[in-house]
Backbone as XML, in Angstrom:
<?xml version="1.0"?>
<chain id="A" units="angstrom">
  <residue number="1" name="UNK">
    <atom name="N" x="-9.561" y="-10.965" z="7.958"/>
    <atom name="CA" x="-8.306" y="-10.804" z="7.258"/>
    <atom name="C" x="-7.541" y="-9.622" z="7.848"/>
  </residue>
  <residue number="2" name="UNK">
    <atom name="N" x="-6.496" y="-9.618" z="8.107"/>
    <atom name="CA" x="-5.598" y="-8.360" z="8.854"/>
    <atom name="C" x="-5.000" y="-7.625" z="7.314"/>
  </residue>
  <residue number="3" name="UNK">
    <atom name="N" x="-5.016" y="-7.138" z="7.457"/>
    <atom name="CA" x="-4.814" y="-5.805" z="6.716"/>
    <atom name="C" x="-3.211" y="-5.283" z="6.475"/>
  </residue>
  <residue number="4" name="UNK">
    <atom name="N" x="-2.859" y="-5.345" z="5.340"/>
    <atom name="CA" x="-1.915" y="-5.060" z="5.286"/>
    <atom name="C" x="-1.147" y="-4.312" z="3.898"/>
  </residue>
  <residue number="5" name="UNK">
    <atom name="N" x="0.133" y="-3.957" z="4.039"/>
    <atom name="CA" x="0.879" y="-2.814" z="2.716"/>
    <atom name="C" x="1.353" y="-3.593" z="1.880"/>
  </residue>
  <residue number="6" name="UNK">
    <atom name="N" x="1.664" y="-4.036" z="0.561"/>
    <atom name="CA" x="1.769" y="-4.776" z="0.131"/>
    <atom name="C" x="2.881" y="-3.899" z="-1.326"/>
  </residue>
  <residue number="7" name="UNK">
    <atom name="N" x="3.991" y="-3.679" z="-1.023"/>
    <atom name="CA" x="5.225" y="-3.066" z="-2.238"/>
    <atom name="C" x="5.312" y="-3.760" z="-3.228"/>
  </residue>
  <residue number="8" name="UNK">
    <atom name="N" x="5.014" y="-3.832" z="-4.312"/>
    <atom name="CA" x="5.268" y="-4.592" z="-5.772"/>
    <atom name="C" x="6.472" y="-3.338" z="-6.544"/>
  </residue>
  <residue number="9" name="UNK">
    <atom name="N" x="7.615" y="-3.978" z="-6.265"/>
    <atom name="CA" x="9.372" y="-3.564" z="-6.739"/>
    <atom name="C" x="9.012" y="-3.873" z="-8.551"/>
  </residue>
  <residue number="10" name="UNK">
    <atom name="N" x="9.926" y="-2.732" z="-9.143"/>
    <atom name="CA" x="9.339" y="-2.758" z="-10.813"/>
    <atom name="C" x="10.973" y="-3.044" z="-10.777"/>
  </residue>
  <residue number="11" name="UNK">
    <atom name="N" x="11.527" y="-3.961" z="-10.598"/>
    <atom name="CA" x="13.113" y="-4.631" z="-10.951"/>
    <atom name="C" x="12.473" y="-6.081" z="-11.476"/>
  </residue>
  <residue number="12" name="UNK">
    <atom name="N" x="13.599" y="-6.442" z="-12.604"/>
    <atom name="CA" x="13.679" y="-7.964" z="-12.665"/>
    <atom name="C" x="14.539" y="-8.282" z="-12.297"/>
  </residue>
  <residue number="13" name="UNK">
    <atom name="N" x="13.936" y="-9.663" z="-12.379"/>
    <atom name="CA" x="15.352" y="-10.778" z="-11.509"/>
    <atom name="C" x="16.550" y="-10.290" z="-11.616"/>
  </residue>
  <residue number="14" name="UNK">
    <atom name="N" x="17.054" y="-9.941" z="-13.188"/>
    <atom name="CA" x="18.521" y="-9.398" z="-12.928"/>
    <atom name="C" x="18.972" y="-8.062" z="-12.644"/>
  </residue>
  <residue number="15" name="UNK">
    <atom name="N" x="17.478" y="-7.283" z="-11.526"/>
    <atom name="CA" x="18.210" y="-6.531" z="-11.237"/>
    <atom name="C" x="18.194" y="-5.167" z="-12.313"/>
  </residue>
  <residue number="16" name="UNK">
    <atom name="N" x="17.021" y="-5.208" z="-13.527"/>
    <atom name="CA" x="17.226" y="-3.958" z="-14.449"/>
    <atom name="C" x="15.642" y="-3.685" z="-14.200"/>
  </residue>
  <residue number="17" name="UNK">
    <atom name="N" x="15.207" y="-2.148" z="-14.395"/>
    <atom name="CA" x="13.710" y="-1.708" z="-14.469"/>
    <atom name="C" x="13.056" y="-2.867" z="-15.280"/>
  </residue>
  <residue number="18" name="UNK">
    <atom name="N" x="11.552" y="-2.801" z="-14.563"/>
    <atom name="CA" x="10.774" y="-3.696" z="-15.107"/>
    <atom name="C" x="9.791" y="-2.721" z="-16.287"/>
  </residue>
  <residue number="19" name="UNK">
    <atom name="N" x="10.001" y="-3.087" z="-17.813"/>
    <atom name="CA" x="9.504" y="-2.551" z="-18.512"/>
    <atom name="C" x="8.187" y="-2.577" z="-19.194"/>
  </residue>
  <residue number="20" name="UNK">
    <atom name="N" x="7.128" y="-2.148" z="-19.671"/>
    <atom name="CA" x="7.538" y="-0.763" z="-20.464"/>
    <atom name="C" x="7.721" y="0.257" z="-18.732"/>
  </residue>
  <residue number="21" name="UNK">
    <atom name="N" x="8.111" y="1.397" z="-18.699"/>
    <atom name="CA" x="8.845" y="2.783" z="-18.205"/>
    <atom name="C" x="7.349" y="2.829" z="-17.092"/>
  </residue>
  <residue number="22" name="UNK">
    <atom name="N" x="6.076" y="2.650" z="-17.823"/>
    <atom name="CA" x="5.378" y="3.229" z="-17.507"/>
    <atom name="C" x="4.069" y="2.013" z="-16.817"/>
  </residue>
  <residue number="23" name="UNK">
    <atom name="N" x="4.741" y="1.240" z="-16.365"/>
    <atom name="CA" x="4.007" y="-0.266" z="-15.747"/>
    <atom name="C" x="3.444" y="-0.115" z="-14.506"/>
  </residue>
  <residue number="24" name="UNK">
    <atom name="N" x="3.921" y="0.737" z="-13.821"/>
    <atom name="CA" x="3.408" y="1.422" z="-12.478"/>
    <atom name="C" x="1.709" y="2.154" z="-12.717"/>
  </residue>
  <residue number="25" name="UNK">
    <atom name="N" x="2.085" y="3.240" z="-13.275"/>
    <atom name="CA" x="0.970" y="4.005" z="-13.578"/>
    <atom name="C" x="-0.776" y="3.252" z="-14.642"/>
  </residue>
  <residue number="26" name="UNK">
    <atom name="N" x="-0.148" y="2.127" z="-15.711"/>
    <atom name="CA" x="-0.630" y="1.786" z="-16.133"/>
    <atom name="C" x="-1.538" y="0.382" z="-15.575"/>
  </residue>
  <residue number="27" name="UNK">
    <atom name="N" x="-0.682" y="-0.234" z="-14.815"/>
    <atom name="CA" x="-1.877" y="-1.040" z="-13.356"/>
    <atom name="C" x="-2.725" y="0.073" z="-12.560"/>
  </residue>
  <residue number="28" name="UNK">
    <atom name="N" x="-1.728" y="1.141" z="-12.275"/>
    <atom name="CA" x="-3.092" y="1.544" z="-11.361"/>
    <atom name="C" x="-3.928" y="2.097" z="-12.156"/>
  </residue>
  <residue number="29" name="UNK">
    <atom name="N" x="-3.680" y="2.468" z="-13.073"/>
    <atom name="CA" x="-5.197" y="3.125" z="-14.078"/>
    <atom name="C" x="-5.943" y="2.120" z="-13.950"/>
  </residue>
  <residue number="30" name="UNK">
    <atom name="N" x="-5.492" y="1.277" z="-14.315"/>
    <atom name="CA" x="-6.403" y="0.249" z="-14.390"/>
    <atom name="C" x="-7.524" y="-0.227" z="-13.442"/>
  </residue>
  <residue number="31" name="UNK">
    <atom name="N" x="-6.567" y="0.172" z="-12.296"/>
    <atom name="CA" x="-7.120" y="-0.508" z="-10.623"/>
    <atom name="C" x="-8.023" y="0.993" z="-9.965"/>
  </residue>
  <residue number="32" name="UNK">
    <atom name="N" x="-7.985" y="2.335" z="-11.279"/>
    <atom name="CA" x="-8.425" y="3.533" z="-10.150"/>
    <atom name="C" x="-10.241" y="3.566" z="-9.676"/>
  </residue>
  <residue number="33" name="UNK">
    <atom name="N" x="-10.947" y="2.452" z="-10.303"/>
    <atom name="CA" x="-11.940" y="2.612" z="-10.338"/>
    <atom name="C" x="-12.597" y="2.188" z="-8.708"/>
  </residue>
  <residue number="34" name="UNK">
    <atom name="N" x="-11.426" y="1.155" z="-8.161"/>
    <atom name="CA" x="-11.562" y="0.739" z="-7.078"/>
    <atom name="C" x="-11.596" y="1.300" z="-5.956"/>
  </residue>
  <residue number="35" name="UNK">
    <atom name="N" x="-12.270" y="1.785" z="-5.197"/>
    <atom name="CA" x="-12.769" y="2.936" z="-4.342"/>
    <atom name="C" x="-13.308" y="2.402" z="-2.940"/>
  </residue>
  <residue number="36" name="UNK">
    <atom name="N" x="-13.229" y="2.963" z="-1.684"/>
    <atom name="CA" x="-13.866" y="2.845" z="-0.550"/>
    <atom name="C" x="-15.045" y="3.295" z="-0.841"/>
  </residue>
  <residue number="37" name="UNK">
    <atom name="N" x="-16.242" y="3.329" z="-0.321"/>
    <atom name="CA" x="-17.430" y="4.120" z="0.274"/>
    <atom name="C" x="-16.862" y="5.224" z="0.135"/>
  </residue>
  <residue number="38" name="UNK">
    <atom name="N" x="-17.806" y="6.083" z="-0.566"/>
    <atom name="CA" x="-17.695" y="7.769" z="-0.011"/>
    <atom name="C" x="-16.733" y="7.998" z="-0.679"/>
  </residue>
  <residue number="39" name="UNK">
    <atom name="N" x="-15.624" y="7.725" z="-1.396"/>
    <atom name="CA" x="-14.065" y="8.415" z="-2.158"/>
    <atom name="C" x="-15.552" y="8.907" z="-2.810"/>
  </residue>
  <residue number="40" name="UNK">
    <atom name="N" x="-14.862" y="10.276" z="-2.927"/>
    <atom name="CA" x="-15.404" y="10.962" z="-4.559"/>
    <atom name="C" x="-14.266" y="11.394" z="-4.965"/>
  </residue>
  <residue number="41" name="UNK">
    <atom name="N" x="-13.181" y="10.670" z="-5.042"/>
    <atom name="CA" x="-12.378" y="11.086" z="-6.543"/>
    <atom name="C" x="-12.843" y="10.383" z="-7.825"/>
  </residue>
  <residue number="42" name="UNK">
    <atom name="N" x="-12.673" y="11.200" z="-8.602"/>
    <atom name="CA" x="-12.996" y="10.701" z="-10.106"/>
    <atom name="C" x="-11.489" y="9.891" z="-10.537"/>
  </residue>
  <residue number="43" name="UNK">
    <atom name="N" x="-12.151" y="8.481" z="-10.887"/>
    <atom name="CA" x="-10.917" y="7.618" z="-11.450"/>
    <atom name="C" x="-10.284" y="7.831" z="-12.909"/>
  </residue>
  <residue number="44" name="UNK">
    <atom name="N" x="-10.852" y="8.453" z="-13.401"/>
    <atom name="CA" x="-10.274" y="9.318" z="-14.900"/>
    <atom name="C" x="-9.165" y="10.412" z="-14.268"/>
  </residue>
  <residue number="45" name="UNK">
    <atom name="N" x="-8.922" y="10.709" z="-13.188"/>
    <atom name="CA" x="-8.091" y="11.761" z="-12.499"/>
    <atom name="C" x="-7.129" y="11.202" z="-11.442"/>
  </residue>
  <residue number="46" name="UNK">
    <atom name="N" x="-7.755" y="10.578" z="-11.174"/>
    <atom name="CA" x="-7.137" y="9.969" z="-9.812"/>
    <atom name="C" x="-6.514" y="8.372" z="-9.276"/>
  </residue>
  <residue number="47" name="UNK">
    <atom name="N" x="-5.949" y="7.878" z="-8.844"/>
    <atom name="CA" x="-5.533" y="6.342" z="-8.478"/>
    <atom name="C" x="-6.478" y="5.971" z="-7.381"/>
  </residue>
  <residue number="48" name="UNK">
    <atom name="N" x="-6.675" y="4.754" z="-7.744"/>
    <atom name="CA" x="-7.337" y="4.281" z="-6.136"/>
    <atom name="C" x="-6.328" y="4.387" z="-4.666"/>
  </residue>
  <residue number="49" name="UNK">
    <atom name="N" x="-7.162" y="4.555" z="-3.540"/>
    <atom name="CA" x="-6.394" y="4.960" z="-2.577"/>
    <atom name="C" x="-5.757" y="3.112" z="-2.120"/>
  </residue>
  <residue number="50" name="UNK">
    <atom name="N" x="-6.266" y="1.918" z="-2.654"/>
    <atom name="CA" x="-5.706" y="0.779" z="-2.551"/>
    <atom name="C" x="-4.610" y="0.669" z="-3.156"/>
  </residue>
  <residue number="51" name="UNK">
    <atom name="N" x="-4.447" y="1.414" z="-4.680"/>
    <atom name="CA" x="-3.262" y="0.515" z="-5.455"/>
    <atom name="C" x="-2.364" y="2.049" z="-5.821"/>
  </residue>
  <residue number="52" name="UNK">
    <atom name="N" x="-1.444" y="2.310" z="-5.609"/>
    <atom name="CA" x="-1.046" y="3.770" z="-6.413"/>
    <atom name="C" x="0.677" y="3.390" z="-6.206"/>
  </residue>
  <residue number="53" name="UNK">
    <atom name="N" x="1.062" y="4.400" z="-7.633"/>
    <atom name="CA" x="2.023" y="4.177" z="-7.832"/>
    <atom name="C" x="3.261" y="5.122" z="-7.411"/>
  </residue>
  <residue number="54" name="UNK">
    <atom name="N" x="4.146" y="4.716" z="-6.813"/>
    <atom name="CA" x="5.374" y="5.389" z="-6.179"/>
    <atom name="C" x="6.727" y="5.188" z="-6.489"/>
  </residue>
  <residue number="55" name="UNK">
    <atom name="N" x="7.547" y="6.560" z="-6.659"/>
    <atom name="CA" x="9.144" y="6.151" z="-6.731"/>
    <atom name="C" x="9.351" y="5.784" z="-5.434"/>
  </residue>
  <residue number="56" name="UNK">
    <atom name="N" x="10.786" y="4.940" z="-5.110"/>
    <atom name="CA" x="11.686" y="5.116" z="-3.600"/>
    <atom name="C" x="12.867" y="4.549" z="-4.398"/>
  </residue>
  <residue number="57" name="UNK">
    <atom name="N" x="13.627" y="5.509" z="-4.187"/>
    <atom name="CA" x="15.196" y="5.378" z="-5.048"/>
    <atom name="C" x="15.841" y="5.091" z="-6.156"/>
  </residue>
  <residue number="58" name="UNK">
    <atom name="N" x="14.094" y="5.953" z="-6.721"/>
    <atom name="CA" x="14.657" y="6.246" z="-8.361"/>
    <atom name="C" x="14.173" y="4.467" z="-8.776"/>
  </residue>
  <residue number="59" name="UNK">
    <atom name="N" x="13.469" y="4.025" z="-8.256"/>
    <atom name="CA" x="12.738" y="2.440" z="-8.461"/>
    <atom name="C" x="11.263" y="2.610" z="-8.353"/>
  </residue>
  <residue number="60" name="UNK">
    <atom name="N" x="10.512" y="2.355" z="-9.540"/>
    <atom name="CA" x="9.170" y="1.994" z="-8.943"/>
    <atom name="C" x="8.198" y="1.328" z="-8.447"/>
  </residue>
  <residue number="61" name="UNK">
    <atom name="N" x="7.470" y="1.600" z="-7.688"/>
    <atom name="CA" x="6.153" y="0.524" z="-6.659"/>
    <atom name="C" x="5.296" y="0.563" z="-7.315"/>
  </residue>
  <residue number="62" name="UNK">
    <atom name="N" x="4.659" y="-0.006" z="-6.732"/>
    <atom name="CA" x="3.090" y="0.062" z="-6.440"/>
    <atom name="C" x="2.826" y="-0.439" z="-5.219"/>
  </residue>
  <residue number="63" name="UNK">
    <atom name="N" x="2.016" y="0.008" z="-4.819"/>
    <atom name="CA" x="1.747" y="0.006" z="-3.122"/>
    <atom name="C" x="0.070" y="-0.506" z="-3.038"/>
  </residue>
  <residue number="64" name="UNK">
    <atom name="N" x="0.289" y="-1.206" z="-2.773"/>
    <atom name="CA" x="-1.086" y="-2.479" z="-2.752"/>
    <atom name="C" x="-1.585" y="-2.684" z="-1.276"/>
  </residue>
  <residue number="65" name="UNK">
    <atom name="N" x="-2.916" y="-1.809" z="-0.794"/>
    <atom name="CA" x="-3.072" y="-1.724" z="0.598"/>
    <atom name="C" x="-4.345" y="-3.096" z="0.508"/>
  </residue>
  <residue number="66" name="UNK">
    <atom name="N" x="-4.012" y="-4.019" z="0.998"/>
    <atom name="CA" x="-5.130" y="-5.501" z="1.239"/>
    <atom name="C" x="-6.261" y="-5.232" z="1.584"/>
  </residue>
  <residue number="67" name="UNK">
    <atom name="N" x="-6.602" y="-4.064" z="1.931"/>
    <atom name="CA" x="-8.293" y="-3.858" z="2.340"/>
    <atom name="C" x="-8.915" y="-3.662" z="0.511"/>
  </residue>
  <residue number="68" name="UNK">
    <atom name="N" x="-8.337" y="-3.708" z="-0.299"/>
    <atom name="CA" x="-8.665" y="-3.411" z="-1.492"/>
    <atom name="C" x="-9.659" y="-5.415" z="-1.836"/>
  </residue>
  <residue number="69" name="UNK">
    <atom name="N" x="-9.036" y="-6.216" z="-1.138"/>
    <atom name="CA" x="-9.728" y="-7.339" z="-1.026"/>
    <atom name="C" x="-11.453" y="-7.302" z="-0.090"/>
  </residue>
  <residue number="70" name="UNK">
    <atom name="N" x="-11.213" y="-6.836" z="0.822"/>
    <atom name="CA" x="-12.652" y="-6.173" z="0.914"/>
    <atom name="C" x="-13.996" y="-5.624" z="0.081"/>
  </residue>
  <residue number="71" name="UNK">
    <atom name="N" x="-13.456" y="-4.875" z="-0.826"/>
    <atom name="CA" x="-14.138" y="-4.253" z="-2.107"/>
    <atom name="C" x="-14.385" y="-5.147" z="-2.892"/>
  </residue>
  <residue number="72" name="UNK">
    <atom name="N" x="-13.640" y="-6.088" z="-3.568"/>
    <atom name="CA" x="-13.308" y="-7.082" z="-4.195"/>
    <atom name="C" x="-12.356" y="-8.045" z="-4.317"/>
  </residue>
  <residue number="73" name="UNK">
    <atom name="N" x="-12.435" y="-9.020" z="-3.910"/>
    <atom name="CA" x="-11.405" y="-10.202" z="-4.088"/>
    <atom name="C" x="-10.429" y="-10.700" z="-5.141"/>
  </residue>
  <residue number="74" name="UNK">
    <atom name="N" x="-11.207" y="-10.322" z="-6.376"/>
    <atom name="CA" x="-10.894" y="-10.479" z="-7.467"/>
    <atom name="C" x="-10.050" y="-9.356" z="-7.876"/>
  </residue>
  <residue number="75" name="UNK">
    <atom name="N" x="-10.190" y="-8.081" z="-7.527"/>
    <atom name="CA" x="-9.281" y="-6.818" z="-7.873"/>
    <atom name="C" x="-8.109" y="-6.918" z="-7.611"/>
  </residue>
  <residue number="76" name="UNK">
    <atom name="N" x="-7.957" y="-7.974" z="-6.299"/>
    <atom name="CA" x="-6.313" y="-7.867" z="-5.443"/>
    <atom name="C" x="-5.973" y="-9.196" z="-6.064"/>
  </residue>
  <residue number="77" name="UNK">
    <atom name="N" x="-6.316" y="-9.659" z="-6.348"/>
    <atom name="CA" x="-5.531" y="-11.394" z="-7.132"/>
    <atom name="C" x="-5.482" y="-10.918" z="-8.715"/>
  </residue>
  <residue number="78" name="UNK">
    <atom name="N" x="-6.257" y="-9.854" z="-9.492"/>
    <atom name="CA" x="-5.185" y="-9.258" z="-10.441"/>
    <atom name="C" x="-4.196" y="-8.774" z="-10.391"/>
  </residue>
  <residue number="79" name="UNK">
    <atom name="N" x="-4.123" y="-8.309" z="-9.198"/>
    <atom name="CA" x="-2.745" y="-7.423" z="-8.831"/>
    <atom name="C" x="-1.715" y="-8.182" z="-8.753"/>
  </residue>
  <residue number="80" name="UNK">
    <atom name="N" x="-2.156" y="-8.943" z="-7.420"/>
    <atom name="CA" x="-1.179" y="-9.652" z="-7.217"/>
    <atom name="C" x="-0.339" y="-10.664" z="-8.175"/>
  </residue>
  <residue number="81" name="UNK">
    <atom name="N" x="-1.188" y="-11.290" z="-9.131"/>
    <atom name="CA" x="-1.015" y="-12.104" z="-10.310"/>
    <atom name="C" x="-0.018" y="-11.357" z="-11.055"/>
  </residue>
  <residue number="82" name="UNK">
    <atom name="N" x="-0.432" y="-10.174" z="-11.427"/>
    <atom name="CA" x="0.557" y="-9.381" z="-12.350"/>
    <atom name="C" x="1.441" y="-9.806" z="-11.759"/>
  </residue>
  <residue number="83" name="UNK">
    <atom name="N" x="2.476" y="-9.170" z="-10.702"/>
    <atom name="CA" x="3.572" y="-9.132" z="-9.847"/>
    <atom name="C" x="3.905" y="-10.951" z="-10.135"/>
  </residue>
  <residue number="84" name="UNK">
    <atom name="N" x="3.406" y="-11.690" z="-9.879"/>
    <atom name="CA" x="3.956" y="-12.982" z="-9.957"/>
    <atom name="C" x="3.824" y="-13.085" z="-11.178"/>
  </residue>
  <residue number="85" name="UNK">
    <atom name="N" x="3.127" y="-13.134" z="-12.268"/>
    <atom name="CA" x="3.286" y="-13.459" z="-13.948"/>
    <atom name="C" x="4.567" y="-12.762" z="-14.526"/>
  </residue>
  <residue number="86" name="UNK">
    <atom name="N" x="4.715" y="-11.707" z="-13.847"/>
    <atom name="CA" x="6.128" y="-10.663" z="-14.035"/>
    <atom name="C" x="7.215" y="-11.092" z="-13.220"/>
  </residue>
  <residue number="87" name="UNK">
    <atom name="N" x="7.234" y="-11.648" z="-12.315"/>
    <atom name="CA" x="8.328" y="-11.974" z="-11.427"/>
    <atom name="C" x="8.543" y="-10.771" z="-10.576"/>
  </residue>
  <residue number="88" name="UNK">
    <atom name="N" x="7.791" y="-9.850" z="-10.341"/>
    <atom name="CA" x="8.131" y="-8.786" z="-9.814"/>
    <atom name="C" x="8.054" y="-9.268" z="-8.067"/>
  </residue>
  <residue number="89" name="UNK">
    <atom name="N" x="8.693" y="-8.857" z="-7.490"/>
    <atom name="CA" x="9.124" y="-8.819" z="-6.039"/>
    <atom name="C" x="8.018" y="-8.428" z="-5.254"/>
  </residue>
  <residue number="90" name="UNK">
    <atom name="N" x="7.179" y="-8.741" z="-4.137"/>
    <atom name="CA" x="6.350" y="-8.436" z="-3.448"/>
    <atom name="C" x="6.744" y="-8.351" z="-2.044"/>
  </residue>
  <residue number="91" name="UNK">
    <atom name="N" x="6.900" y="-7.051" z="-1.361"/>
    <atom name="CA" x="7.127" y="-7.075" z="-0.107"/>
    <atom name="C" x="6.705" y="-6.284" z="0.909"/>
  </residue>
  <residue number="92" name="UNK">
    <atom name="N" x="6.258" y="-6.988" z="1.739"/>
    <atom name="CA" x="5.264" y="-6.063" z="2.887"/>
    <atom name="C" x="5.859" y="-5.506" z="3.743"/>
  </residue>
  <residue number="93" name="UNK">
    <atom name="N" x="5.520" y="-4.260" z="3.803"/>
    <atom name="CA" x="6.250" y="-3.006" z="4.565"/>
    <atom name="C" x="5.270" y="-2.557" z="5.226"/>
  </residue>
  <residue number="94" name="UNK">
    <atom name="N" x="5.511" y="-1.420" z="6.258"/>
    <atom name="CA" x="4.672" y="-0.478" z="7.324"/>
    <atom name="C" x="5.119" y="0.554" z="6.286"/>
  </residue>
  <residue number="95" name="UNK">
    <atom name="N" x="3.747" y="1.745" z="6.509"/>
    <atom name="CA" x="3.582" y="2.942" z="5.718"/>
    <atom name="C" x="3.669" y="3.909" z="6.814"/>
  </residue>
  <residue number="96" name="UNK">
    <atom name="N" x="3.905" y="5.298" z="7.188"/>
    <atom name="CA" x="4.644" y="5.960" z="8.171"/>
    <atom name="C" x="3.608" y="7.255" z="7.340"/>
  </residue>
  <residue number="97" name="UNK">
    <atom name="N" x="2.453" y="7.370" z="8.190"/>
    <atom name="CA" x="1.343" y="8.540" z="7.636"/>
    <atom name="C" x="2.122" y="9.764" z="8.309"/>
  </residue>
  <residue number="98" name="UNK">
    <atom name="N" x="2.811" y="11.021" z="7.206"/>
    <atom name="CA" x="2.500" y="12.383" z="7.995"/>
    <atom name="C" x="1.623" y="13.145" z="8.782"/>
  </residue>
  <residue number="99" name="UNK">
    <atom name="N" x="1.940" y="13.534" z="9.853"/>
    <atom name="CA" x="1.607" y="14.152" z="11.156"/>
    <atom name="C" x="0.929" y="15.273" z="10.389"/>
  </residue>
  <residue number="100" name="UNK">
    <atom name="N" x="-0.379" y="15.929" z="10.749"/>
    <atom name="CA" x="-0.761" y="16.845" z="10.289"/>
    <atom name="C" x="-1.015" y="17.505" z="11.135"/>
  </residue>
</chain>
């Protein structure tokens, strides 16, 4: 499977926030338990490094990295399901890692 970024847009169809306010944060709680090998973040603290939630222009994501299907199959077809049971927009983008 190639690997890929996967943007879930919190707009509806017509164009207004997808509600409740807080739909972003509350999938990925959900999803923080989901972990590579070796993460030691604690998911009571932290988002999984597969699913986490982001503004970009005052709009919110969720950013759904497909290796999260690796871990489990079933974790990324909840995800993804949400986004389609919601009508929410799914669109695959390149992620641009800061230079350290």
């Amino acid at each position: 499977m190639i690997h890929k970024t996967l943007f879930i847009q919190g707009l509806t169809a017509n164009g207004k926030p997808f509600r409740p306010s807080d739909w972003a944060e509350r999938l990925c709680g959900v999803m923080a338990s989901f972990r590579p090998l070796g993460d030691t973040g604690d998911p009571r603290f932290t988002y999984s490094p597969f699913v986490r939630p982001v503004m970009i222009a005052n709009i919110k994501f969720v950013v759904v990295d497909t290796r999260l299907h690796d871990l489990d199959p079933m974790a990324l077809d909840f995800v993804l399901n949400f986004a389609k049971d919601n009508h929410l927009p799914i669109e695959e983008a390149c992620v641009f890692e800061p230079k350290t």
